[in-house]
C-alpha positions in Angstrom: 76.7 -27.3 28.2 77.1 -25.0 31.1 80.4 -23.4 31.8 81.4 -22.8 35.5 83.4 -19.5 35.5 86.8 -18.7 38.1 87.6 -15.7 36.1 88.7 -13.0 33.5 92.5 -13.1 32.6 94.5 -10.9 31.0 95.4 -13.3 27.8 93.5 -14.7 25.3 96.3 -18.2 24.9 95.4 -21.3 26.1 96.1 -22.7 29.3 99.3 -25.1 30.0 100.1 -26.6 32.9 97.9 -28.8 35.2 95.4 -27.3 36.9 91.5 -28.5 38.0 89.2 -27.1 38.6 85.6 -28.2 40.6 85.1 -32.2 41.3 88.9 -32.2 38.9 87.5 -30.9 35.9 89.6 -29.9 33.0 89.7 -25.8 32.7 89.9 -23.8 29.9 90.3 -20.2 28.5 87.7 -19.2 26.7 89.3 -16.1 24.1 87.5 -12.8 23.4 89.9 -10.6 21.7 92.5 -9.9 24.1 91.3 -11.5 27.0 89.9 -15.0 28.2 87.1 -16.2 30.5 88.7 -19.4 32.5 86.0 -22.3 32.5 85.2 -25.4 33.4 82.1 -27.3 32.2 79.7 -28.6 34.8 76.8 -30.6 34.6 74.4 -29.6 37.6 73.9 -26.9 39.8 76.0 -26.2 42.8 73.3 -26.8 45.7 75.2 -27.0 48.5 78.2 -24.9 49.0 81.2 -26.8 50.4 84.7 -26.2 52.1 86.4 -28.3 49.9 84.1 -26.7 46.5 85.7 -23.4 47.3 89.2 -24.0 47.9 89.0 -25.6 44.5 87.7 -22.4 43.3 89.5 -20.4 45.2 92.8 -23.3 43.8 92.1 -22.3 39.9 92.1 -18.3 40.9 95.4 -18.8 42.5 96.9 -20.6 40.0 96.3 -18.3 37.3 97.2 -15.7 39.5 100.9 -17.2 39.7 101.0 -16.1 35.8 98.4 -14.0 34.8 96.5 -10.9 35.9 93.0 -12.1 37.0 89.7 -10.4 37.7 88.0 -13.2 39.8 84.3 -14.0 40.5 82.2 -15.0 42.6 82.3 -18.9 43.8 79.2 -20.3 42.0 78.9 -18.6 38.6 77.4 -20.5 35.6 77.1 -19.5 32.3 74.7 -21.0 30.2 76.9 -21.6 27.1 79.5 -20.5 25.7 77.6 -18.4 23.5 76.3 -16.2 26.1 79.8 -16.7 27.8 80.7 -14.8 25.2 78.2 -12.4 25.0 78.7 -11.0 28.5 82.5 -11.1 27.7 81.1 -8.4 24.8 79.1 -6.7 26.9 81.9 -6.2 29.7 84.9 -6.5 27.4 85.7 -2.6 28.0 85.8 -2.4 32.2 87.3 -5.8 31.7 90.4 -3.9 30.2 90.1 -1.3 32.8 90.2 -3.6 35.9 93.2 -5.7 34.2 95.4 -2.4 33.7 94.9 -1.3 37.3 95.2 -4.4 39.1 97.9 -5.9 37.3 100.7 -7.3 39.5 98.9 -5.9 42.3 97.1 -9.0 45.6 94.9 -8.3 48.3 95.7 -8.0 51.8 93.1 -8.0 55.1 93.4 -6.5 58.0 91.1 -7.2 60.9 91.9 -4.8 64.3 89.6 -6.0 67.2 89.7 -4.2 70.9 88.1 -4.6 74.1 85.3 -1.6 73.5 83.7 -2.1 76.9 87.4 -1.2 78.2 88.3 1.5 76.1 84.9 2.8 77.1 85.8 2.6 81.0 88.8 4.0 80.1 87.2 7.2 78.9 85.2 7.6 81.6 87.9 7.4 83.9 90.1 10.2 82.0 87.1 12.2 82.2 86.3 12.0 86.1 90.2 12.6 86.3 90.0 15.7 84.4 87.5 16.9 87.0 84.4 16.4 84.7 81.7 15.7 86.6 79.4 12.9 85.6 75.8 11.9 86.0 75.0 11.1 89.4 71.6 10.6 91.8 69.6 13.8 92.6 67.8 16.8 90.8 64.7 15.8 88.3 64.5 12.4 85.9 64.0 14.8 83.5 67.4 16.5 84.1 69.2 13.3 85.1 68.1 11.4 81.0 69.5 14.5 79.4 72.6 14.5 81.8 73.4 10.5 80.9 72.1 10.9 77.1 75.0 14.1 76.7 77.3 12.1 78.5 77.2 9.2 76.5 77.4 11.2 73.5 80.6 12.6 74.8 82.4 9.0 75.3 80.4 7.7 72.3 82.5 10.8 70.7 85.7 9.7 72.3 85.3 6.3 71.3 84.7 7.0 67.9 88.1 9.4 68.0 90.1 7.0 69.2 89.3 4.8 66.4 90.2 7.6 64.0 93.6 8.3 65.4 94.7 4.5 65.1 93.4 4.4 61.8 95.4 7.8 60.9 98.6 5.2 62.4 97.5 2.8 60.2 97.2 5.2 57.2 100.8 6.1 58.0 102.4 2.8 57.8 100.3 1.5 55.0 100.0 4.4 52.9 103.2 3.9 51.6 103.1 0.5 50.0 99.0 0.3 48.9 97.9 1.7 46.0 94.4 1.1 47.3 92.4 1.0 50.2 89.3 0.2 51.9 88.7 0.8 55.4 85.6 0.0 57.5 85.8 1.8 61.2 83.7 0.3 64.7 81.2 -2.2 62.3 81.2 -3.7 65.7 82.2 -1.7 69.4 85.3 -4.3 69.4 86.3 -4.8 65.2 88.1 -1.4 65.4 89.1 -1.6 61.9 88.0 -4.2 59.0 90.3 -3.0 55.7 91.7 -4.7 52.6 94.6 -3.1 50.5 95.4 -3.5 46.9 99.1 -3.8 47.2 101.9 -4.1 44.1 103.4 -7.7 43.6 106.9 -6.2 44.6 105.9 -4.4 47.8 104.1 -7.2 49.5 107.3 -7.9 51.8 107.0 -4.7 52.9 103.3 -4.2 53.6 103.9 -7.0 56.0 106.6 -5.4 57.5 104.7 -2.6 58.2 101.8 -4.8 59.6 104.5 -6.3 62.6 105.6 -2.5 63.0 102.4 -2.0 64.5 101.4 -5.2 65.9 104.6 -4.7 68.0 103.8 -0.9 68.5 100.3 -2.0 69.7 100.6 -5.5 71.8 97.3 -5.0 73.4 95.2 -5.1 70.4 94.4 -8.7 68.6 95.3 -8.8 64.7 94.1 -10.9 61.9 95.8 -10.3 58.6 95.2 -12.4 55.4 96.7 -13.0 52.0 97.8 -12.2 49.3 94.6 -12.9 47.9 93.3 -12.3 44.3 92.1 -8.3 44.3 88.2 -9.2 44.9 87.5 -6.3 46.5 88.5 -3.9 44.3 87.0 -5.3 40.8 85.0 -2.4 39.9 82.2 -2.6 37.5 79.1 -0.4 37.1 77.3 -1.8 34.0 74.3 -4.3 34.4 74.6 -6.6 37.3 78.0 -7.3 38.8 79.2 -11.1 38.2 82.5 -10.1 40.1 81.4 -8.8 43.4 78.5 -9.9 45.6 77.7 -10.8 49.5 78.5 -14.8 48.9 81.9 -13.8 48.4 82.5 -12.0 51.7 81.2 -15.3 53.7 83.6 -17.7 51.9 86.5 -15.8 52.2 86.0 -15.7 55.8 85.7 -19.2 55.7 88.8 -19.5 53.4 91.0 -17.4 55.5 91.1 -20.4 57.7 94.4 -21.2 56.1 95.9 -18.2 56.3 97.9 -16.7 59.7 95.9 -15.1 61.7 98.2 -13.5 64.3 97.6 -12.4 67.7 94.2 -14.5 68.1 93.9 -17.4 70.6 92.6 -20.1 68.4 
């Protein structure tokens, strides 16, 4: 029988409580030593991945999160048997242990920062013709002229890039003090400024979104989307064999699972 996996908790005791997991199947924990591998059993591949398939994942991860410390995977993991189940529980049973110490009592929180770049780009160019720099203009060789515009768009290109630096330095100042961990992606696109998740303690999460409305308010022109607390999937670290934990499926359905959370400042 194949075993469809949510994730690794820290306990080895059996569930209580009712919880279900994909089309209502009964879950389980699986024990290895000190920790447990929650299951259900499923009797066919996933083929098509569903809305409603992944809030029931994502339903299980939650629940156990309400009570336990859980490492979770990937929607659409299957085992095949619980003998290799627990073989890969064997082989990972060590980093398991690690991941469980660090992030226990610790959720997830996203950050999404998006500006007008075409904007802030004009607005650079202004500041610099104010300044008295002169800028490209007709005349003199095309030769001269294309290495003219390529310096000056390194210059505002430099700018830009700057000015994404010192708002992430603001956002490393109200953060800092309540995330243990952090992961911060700068200009993937000219308007998502910032893309960033925080590992933040179970007692602090109040204030971590405090500090979020600190600088919402100090920064009303700027659009936000902020999301969680999630379980910590983006900070399960492992480094032997392949990962079962992390993988590009994962970033795609939490997008589409962030639906249901607020996502402020964003004309929906």
């Amino acid at each position: 029988m194949k075993l469809y996996l949510y994730g690794i908790i820290d306990s080895s005791e059996p569930i209580t409580g009712s919880l279900y997991g994909l089309e209502g199947a009964s879950i389980c924990n699986v024990p290895f030593r000190d920790v447990g591998a929650i299951v259900s059993e499923i009797n066919r591949p996933i083929e098509e991945v569903t809305e409603g398939a992944v809030l029931e994942h994502e339903a299980v991860v939650e629940g156990m999160m309400a009570v336990r410390t859980v490492l979770p995977v990937r929607f659409g993991t299957i085992i095949d048997g619980r003998d290799n189940l627990l073989s890969m529980m064997q082989s990972y049973y060590g980093q398991f242990k690690e991941n469980l110490d660090r992030l226990g009592n610790k959720f997830e929180f996203g950050v999404k920062v998006i500006w007008p770049g075409n904007k802030v780009k004009e607005n650079i160019v202004t500041a610099f013709k104010k300044s008295g720099q002169k800028m490209p203009g007709p005349g003199g060789s095309a030769g001269k002229r294309f290495m003219k515009e390529k310096f000056w768009e390194h210059r505002i290109d430099e700018e830009f890039k700057a000015k994404a630096d010192r708002f992430i330095k603001i956002l490393d100042i109200f953060f800092g003090r309540f995330a243990t961990e952090e992961k911060v992606e700068k200009l993937k696109t000219e308007n998502l400024l910032v893309d960033a998740v925080y590992l933040v303690e179970k007692d602090k999460r109040g204030d971590f979104r405090e500090a979020f409305e600190h600088i919402r308010s100090a920064h009303p022109n700027l659009k936000y989307l902020f999301s969680g607390p999630w379980p910590p999937y983006n900070f399960v670290v492992l480094s032997k064999k392949q990962c079962l934990l992390k993988g590009p499926e994962r970033a795609c359905l939490l997008d589409k699972m962030s639906l249901r959370q607020d996502l402020v400042g964003v004309d929906c």
